[in-house]
C-alpha positions as CSV (number, residue, x, y, z in Angstrom):
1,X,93.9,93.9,105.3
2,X,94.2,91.9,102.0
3,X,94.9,94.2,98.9
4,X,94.6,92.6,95.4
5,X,97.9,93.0,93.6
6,X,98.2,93.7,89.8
7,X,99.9,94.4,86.8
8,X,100.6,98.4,86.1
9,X,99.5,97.7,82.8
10,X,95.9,97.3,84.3
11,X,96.1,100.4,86.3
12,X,93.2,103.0,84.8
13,X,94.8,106.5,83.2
14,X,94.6,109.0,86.4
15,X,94.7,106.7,88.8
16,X,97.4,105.8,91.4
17,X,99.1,102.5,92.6
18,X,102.0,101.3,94.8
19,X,105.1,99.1,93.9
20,X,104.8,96.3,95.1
21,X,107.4,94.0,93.1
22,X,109.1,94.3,89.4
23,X,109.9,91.2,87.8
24,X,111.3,89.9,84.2
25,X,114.5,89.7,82.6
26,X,117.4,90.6,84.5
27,X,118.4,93.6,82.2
28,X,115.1,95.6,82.5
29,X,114.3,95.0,86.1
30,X,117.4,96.9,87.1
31,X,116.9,99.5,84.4
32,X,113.4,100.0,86.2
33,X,114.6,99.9,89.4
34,X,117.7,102.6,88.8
35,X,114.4,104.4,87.2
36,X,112.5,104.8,90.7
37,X,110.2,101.9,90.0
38,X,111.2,100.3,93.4
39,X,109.0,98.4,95.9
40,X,107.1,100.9,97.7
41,X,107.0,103.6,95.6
42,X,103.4,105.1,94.6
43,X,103.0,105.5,90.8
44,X,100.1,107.1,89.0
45,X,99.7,106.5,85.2
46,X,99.3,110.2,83.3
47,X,98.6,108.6,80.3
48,X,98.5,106.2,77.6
49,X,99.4,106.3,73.4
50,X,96.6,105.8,71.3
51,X,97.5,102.0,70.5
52,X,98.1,101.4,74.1
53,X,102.0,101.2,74.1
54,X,104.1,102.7,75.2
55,X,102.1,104.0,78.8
56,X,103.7,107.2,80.8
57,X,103.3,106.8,84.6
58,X,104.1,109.9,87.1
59,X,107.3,108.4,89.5
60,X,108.6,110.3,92.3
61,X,107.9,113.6,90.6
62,X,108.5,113.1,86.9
63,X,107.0,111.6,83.7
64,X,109.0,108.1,82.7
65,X,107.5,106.3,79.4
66,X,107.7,102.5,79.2
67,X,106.5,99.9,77.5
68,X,103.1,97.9,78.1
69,X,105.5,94.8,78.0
70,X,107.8,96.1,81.0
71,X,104.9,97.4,82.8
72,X,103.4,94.0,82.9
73,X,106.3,92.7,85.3
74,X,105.6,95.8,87.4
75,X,102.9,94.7,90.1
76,X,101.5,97.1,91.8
77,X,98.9,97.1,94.7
């Protein structure tokens, strides 16, 4: 089974995704991964601010706001 992977920024408000990989620098990836955001982890993205930034996802059973910018590096399947 092939599954298209993509940015969590793309990810529609309500719907649900899995972690697949979280790249960028060095200093945010490990903030995101000490976060939850780890490989494997199914995400669903509550909501979004009017402007589009920052986006609040639903992660192992609590609301975590990040940026549009970080959530790019966050692919998701």
């Amino acid at each position: 089974m092939i599954t298209a992977r993509r940015s969590l920024s793309r990810v529609p408000v309500g719907s649900s995704a899995v972690v697949s990989r979280v790249s960028g620098a060095r200093t945010v990836v490990r903030r995101l991964l000490e976060m939850g955001l780890v490989p494997g982890t199914t995400v669903t993205v509550q909501r979004e601010a009017p402007l589009g930034d920052p986006v609040e996802v639903r992660v192992r059973n609590y609301a975590l706001s990040i940026r549009r910018a970080d959530a790019l590096g966050i692919e998701v399947e």
